[in-house]
PAMARTI-547414 format. One line per 4 residues: number of its first residue (from 1); their letters; for each residue z, y, x of N, C-alpha, C. Coordinates in steps of 0.02 Angstrom, whole numbers, padded with zeros to 5 digits. Layout:
residues N
NUM> A> Z,Y,X,Z,Y,X,Z,Y,X  ...
This chain:
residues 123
1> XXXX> 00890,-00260,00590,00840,-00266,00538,00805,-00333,00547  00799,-00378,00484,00760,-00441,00498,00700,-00413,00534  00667,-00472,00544,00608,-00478,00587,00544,-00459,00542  00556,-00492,00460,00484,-00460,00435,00491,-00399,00399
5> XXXX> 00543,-00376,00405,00551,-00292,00398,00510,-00251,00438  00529,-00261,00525,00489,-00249,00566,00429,-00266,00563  00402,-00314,00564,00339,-00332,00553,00308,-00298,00514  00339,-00277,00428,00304,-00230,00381,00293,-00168,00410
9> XXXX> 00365,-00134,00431,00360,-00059,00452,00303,-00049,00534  00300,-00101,00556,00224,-00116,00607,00158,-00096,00576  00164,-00142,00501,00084,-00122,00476,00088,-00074,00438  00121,-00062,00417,00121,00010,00375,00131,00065,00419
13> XXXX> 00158,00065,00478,00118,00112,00535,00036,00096,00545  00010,00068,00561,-00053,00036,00577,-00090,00050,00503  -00043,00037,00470,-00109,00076,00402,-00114,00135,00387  -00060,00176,00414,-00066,00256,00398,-00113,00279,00450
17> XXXX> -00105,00264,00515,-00139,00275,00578,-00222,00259,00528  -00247,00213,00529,-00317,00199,00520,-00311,00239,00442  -00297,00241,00390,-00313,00296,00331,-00310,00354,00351  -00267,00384,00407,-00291,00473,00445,-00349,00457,00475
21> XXXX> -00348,00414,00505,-00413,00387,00566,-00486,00401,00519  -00489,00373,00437,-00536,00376,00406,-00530,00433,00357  -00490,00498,00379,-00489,00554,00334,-00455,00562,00292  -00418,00510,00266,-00360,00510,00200,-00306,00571,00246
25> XXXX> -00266,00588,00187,-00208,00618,00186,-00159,00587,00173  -00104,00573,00221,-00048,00543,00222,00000,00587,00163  00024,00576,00098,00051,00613,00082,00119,00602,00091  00149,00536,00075,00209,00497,00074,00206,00425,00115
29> XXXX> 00259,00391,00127,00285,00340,00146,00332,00303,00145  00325,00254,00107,00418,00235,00072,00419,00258,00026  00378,00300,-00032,00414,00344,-00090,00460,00287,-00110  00498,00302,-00137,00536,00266,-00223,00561,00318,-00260
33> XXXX> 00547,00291,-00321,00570,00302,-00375,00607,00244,-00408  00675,00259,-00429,00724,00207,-00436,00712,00154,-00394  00722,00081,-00413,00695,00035,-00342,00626,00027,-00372  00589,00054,-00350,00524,00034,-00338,00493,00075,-00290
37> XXXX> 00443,00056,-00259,00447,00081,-00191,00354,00074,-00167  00323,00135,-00179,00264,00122,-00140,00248,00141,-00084  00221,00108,-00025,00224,00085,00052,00179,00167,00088  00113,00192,00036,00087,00251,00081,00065,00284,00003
41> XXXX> 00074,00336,00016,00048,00393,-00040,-00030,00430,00013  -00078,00417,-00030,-00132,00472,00029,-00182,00491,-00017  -00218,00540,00001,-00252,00584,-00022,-00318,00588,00000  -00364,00583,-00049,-00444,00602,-00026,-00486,00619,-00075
45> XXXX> -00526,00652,-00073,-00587,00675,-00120,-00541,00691,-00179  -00519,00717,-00185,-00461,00748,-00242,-00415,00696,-00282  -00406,00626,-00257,-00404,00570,-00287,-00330,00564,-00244  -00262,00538,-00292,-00236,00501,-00256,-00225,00431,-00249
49> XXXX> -00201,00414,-00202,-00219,00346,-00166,-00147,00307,-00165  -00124,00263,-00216,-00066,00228,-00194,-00084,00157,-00148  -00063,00145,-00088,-00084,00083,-00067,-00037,00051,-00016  -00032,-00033,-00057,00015,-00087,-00042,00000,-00092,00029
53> XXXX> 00040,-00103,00068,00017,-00134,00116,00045,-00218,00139  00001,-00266,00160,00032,-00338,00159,00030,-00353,00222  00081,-00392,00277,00061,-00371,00307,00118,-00464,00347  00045,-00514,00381,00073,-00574,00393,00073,-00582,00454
57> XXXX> 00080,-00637,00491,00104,-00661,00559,00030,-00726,00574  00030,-00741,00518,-00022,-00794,00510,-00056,-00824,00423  -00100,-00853,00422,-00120,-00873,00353,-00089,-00948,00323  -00032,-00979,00345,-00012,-01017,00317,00004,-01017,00252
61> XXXX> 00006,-00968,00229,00026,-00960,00156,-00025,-00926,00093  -00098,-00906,00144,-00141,-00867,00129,-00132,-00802,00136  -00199,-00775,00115,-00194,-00719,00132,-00151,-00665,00114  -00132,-00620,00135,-00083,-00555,00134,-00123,-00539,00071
65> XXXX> -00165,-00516,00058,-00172,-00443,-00015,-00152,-00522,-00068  -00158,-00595,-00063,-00128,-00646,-00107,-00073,-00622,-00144  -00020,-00579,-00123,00044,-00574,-00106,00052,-00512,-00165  -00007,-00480,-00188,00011,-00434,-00217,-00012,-00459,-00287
69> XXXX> 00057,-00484,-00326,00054,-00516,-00387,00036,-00474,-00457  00044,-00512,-00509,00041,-00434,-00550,00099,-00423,-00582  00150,-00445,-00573,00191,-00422,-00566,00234,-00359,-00507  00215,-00378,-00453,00199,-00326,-00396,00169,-00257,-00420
73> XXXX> 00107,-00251,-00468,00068,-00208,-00465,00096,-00176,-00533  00142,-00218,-00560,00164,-00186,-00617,00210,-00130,-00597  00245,-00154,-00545,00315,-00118,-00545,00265,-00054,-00478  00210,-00060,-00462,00201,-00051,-00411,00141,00050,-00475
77> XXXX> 00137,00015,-00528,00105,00065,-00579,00156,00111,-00619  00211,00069,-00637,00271,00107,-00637,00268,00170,-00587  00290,00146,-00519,00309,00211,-00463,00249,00223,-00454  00190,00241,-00476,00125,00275,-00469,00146,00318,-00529
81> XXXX> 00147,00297,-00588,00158,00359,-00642,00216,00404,-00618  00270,00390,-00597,00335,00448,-00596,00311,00491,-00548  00266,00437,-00486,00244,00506,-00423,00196,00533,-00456  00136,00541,-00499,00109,00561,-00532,00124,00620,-00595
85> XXXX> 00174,00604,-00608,00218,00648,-00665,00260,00702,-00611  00278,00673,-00553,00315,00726,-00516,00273,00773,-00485  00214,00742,-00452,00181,00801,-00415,00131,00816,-00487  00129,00804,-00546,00083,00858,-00594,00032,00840,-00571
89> XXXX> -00010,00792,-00545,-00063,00785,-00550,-00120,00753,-00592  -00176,00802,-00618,-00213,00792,-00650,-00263,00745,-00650  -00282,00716,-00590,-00354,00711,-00572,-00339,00608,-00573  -00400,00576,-00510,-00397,00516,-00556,-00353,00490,-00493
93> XXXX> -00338,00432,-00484,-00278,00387,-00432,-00312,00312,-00440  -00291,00291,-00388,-00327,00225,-00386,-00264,00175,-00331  -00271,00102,-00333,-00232,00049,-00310,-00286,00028,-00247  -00237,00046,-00178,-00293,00009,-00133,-00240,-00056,-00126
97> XXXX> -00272,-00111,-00060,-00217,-00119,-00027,-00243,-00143,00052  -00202,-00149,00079,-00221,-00136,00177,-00193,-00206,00187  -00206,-00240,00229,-00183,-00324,00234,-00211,-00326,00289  -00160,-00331,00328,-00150,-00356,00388,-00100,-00424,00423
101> XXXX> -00159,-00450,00461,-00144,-00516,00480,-00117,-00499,00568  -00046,-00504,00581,-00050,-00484,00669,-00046,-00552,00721  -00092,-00555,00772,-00091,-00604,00809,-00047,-00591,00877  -00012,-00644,00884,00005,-00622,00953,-00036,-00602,01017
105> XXXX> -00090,-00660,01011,-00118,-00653,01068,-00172,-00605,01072  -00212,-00543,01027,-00252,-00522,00989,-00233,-00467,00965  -00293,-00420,00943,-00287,-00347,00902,-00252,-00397,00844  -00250,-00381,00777,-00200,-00378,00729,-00282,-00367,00691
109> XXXX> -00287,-00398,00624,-00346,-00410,00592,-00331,-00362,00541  -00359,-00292,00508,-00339,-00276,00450,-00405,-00255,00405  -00386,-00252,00343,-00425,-00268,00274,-00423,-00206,00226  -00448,-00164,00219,-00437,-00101,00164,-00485,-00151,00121
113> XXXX> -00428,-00140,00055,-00455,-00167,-00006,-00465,-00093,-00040  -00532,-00055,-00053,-00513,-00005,-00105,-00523,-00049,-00188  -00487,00008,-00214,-00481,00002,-00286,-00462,-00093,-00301  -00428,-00120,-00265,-00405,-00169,-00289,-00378,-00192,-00326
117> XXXX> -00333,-00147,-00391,-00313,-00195,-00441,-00308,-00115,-00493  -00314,-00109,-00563,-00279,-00084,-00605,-00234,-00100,-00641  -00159,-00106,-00623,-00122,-00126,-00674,-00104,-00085,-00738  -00087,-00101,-00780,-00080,-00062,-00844,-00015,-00020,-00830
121> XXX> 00021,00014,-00858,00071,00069,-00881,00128,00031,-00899  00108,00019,-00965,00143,-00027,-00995,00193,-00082,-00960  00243,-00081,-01020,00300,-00136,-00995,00272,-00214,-01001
C-alpha cells in the first residue's frame, strides 16, 4: 500500500478514536456507495455525522481541511444521501471534517471542523 494510504488509514484511525473519545457513535468507516466513499459515519444527539477526514505530513501545500474542494463535497453529498436513504433516516446530518497534520518528531496536530461545508444534492 502507498505510503499516503497509510498515512490516511493512520488519521482516520486517530479520528474515530477522538469522535468515541468525545461521545460520537462510530457508525461506519469506508462506507461507499458506488465509488464514492465517506471516511467515518458517526452519530450524536440524534444527528448524523458524515466526516472527511484530511490528513498531511506537513503544510507545504496548506492546510489539510484546504483539500476538501467542492467538488469533493459534492461527490462527498452524493454518498451522504444514499447512506441516508439506506438507513431511513429522518432527522438532520451535517458535514464535519477532522484535519490532521502528523509530525514526526511530535503528537500529530488535529482539527474537528464541525458543520464545515453544506454541499447541495444536486448534480
Amino acid at each position: 500500500m502507498a505510503v499516503h494510504n497509510d498515512r490516511g488509514r493512520e488519521g482516520e484511525a486517530q479520528a474515530a478514536a477522538y469522535l468515541e473519545q468525545a461521545g460520537y457513535e462510530i457508525m461506519d468507516v469506508n462506507w461507499t456507495s458506488g465509488r464514492e466513499e465517506i471516511d467515518i459515519v458517526a452519530y450524536k444527539d440524534r444527528q448524523i455525522i458524515f466526516v472527511e477526514v484530511k490528513c498531511r505530513s506537513n503544510l507545504s501545500f496548506g492546510e489539510p481541511e484546504d483539500f476538501v474542494t467542492p467538488a469533493k463535497q459534492k461527490r462527498l453529498a452524493r454518498a451522504a444521501r444514499a447512506y441516508v436513504d439506506t438507513m431511513a433516516h429522518q432527522g438532520e446530518i451535517r458535514f464535519d471534517i477532522i484535519s490532521i497534520v502528523l509530525h514526526p518528531d511530535s503528537a500529530p496536530v488535529m482539527k474537528h471542523i464541525e458543520d464545515a461545508f453544506w454541499p447541495s444534492y444536486h448534480e
